[in-house]
C-alpha positions in Angstrom: 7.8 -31.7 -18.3 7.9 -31.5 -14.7 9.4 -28.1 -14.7 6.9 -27.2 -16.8 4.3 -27.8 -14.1 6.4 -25.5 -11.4 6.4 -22.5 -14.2 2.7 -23.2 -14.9 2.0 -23.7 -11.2 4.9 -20.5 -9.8 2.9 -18.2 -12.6 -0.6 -18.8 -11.5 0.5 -18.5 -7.9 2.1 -15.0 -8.7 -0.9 -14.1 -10.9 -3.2 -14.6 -8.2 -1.0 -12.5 -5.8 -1.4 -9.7 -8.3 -5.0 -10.2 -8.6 -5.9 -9.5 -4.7 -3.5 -6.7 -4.6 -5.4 -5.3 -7.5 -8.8 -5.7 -5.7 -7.8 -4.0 -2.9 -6.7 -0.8 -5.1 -10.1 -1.0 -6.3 -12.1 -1.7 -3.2 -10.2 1.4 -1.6 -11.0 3.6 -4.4 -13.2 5.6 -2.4 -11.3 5.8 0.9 -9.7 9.3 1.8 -5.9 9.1 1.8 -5.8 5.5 0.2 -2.3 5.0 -1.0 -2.6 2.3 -4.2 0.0 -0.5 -3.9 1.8 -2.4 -6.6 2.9 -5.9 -6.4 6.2 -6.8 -8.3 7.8 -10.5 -9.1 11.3 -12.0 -10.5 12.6 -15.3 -11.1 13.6 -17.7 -8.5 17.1 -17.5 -9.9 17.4 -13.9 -9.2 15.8 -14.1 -6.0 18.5 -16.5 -5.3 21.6 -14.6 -6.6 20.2 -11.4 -4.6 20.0 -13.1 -1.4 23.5 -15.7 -1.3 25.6 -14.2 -4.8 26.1 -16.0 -7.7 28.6 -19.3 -6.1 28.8 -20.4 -9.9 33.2 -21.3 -10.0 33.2 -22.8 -13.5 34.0 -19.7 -15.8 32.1 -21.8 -18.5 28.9 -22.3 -16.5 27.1 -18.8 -16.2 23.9 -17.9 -15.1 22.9 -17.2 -19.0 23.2 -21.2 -19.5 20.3 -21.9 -17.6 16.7 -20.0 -17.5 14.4 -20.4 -14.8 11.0 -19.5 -15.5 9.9 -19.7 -12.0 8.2 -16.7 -10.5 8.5 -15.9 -6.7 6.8 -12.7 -4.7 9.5 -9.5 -4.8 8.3 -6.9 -3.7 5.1 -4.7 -2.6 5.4 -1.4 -3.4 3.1 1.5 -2.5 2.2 4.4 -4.8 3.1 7.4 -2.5 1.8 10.1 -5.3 -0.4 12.9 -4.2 -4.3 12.1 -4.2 -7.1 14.9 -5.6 -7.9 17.3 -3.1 -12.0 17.3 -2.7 -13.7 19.7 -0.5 -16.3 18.1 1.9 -17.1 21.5 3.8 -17.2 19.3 6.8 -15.3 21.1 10.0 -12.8 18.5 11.2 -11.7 17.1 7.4 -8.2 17.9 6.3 -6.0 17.5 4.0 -2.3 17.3 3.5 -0.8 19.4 0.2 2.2 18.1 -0.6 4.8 15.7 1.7 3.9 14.4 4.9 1.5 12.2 7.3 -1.0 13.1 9.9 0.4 11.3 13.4 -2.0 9.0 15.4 -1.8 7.2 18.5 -3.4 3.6 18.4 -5.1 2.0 21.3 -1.7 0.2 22.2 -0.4 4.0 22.5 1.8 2.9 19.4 2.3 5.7 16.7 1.1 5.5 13.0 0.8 7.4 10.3 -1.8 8.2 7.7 -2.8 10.6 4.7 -6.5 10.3 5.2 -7.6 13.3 7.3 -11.4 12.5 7.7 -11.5 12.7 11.6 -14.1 13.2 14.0 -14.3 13.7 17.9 -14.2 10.8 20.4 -16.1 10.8 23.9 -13.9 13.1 25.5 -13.6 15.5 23.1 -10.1 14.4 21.4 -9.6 14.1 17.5 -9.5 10.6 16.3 -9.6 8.9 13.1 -12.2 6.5 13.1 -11.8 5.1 16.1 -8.8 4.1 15.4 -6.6 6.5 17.3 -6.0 10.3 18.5 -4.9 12.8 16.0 -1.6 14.4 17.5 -0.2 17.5 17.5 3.3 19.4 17.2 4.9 18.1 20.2 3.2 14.6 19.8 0.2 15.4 22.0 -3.3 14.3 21.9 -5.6 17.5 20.4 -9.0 17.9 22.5 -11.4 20.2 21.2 -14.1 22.0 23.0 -15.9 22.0 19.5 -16.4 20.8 16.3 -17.1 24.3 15.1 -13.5 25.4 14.5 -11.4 27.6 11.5 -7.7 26.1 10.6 -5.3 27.7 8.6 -2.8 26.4 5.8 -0.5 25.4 8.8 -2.7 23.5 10.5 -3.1 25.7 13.4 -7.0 25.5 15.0 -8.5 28.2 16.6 -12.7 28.9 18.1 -15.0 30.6 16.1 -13.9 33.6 18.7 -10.2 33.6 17.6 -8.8 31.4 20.2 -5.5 28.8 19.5 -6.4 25.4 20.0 -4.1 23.4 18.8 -1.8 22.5 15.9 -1.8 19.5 13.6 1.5 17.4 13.6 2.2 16.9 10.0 5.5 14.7 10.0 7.8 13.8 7.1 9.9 10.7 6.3 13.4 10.4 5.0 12.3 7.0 2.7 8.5 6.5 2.1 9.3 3.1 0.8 10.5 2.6 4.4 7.3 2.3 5.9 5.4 -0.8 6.3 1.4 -0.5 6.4 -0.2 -2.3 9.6 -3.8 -4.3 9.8 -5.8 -0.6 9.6 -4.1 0.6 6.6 -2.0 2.7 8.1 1.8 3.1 7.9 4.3 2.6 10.3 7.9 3.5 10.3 11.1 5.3 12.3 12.3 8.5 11.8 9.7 11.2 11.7 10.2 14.2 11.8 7.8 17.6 11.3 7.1 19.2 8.4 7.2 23.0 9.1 6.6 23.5 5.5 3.4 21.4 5.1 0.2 23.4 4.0 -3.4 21.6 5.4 -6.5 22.2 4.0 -9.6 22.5 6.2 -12.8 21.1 5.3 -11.0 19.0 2.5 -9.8 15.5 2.3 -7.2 13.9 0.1 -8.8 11.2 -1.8 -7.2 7.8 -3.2 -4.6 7.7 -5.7 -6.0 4.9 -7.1 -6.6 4.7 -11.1 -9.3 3.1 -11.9 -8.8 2.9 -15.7 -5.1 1.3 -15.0 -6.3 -1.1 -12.3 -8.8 -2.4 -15.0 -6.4 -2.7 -17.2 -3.8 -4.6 -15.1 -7.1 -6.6 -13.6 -8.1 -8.1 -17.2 -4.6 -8.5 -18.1 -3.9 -10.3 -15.1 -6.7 -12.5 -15.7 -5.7 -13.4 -19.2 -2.4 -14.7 -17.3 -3.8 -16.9 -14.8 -6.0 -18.5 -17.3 -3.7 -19.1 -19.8 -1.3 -20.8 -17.6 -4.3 -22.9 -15.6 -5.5 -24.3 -19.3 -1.5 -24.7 -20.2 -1.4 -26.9 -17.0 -4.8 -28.5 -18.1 -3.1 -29.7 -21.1 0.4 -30.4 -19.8 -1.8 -33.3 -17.5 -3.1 -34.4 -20.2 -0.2 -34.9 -22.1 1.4 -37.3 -19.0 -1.6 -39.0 -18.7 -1.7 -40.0 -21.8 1.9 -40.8 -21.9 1.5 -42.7 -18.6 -1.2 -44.7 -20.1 0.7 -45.7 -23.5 4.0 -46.9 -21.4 1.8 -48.9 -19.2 0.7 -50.9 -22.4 4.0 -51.4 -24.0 
């Protein structure tokens, strides 16, 4: 009965896990470069054997003899697929066709990486994201811009409206995407870059999310089923000990 109640009580917790990762696919839905995330479980059992190996000596005793129904996190994983291309017609908007990351430098001068290419300039004249960092180029180096009236080509090089080079987009590459972690502003972190001389950029484009919203419904209400199936299971399962506390007390 008791184990019961860690199940119940390991499936709900998981459940709920599930349910915030899926409201932050759906709150993003709408932000360039969003790159959905899926959240993934296993039993406690195989969490175990995966981090210390299976220590079972009797040859009769086997992990098959004994099922453990209780859940614990595994792993996140993040959707790296290519997002729809939308033109926005806006000067400084990009977007990335195929593999790679546009390279920005934080306010701690750290380096992160992002697909969303909606950038702007800052009060010196640099390209930023958002505020949240410069836009670098090639060789790692902050791009200022006399202008926001600029043409691009398909390898990110930005020239004046007269002709004139300005500056190229880095577009870097990792080995592993699954390698990357995503810091606090939704952007990804990770060793190993390297440039992508075969990226092609879209000007006046952005990537949008990856997101879909038909599947993320559809894992949402499913999800939901779960965790209120096993809250009224738990419900009941108090209930029954109650009950059974109660009639023992009498005898």
């Amino acid at each position: 009965m008791v184990r019961g109640f860690y199940n119940l009580t390991s499936g709900m917790l998981s459940q709920g896990r599930r349910m915030d990762v899926i409201a932050n696919n759906m709150t993003n839905i709408s932000t360039a470069g969003y790159k959905a995330e899926q959240y993934t479980d296993r039993t406690f059992d195989e969490v175990m054997v995966s981090r210390i190996g299976n220590k079972i000596k009797s040859p009769y005793q086997t992990m098959e003899t004994y099922q453990s129904h209780i859940l614990a996190p595994d792993h996140l994983y993040t959707d790296f697929t290519q997002g729809a291309p939308e033109e926005t017609n806006l000067p400084l908007d990009f977007a990335i066709i195929g593999e790679g990351f546009f390279s920005i430098q934080m306010a701690d001068d750290s380096i992160a990486y992002t697909r969303a290419g909606s950038f702007t300039l800052d009060n010196e004249g640099y390209l930023c994201l958002s505020e949240l960092g410069r836009v670098l180029d090639q060789e790692g180096n902050p791009i200022q811009l006399p202008t926001d009236k600029l043409d691009a080509d398909s390898h990110g090089n930005l020239y004046n409206k007269d002709g004139g080079y300005l500056g190229t987009l880095g577009v870097y590459q990792f080995e592993d995407n699954q390698a990357l972690e995503r810091n606090p502003y939704g952007l990804f972190i990770g060793e190993g870059a390297q440039i992508n001389e075969e990226a092609v950029v879209y000007n006046k484009w952005v990537e949008r999310s990856n997101v879909d919203l038909v599947k993320e419904m559809v894992e949402m209400m499913s999800t939901q089923r779960a965790l209120q199936s096993a809250a009224q299971m738990s419900k009941i399962y108090d209930q029954v000990i109650q009950k059974g506390v109660n009639n023992i007390g009498q005898m």
